[in-house]
N, C-alpha and C positions, 0 to 999 in steps of 0.2 A: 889683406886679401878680402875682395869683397863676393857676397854670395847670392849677387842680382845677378840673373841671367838678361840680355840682350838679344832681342831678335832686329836683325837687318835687313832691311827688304829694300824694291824698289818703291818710292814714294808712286810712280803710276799704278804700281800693282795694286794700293791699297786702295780699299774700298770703304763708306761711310754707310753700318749700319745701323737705322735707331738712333742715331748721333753719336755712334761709337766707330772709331776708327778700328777697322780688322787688317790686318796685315796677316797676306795670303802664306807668308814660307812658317810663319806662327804655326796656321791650324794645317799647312801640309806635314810640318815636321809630328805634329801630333794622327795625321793620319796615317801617314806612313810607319807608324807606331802598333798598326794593326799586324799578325802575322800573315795574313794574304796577301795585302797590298805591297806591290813591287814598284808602285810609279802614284804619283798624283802631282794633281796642277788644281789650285783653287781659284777662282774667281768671282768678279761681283756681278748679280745680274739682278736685274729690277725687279724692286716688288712694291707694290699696292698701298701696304702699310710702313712698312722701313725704309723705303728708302733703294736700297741695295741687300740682298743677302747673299751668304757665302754658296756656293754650287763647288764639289768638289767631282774632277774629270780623275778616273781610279783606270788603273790598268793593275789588275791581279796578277799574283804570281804563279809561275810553268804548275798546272795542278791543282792552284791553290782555289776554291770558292768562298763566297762571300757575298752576304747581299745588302741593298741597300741598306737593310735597319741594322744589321751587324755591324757595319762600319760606321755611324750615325751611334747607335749605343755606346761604343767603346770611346766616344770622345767624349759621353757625359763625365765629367769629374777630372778630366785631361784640360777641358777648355770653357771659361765662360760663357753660359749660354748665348748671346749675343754673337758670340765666334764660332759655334757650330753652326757648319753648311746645311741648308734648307734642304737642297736635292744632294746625291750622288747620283752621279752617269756612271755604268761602266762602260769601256772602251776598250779594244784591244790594242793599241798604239797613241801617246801622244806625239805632237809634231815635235821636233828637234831641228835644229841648226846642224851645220857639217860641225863642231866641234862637240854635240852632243848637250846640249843645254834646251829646253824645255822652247818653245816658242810661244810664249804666253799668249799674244796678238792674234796668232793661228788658232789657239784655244780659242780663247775670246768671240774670234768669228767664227768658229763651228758650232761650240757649245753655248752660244748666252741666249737664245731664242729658244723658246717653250715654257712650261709654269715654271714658276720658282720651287714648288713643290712636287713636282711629277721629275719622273726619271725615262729616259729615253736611251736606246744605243747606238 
């Protein structure tokens, strides 16, 4: 039995930060690790000096609060610095497909315009 874990993603999803490849369902599975967050969508959006960095889109849970540094904290020691998101947005809905799967693309063009470092809703 072996005791590497594997993460599967879409090759388009990933993004090249620093010259490190991040692969987005990586650092959502670690976001979504927070007990607030009820939904996330990660993506890559331009930056200055990397290249690309991670931006993570959060929809909180019924109740639940949480702000940007709270959820950005809890991934230090979860994720290689490299693979923690720059920004977090929060949102109250991501886009979905009729059978419920995330619309990355739809992400993508709502969220990747503004700093790589500032948060917006």
């Amino acid at each position: 039995m072996s005791s590497y874990s594997y993460i599967v993603d879409r090759v388009k999803d990933m993004f090249v930060s620093g010259g490190e490849n991040v692969y987005p369902a990586e650092v959502e599975e670690a976001v979504l690790s927070h007990p607030a967050v009820a939904e996330c969508a990660v993506i890559g959006v331009s930056d200055q000096v990397w290249g690309e960095v991670g931006r993570a889109v959060v929809v909180l849970g019924s109740g639940a609060h949480a702000e940007e540094q709270d959820i950005l904290g809890h991934l230090h020691g979860k994720l290689a610095k490299y693979k923690i998101p720059k920004s977090v947005i929060l949102t109250d809905s991501l886009p979905r497909t009729a059978t419920g799967k995330i619309v990355k693309s739809a992400v993508r063009a709502s969220y990747t315009d503004g700093p790589a470092d500032g948060h917006h809703r």
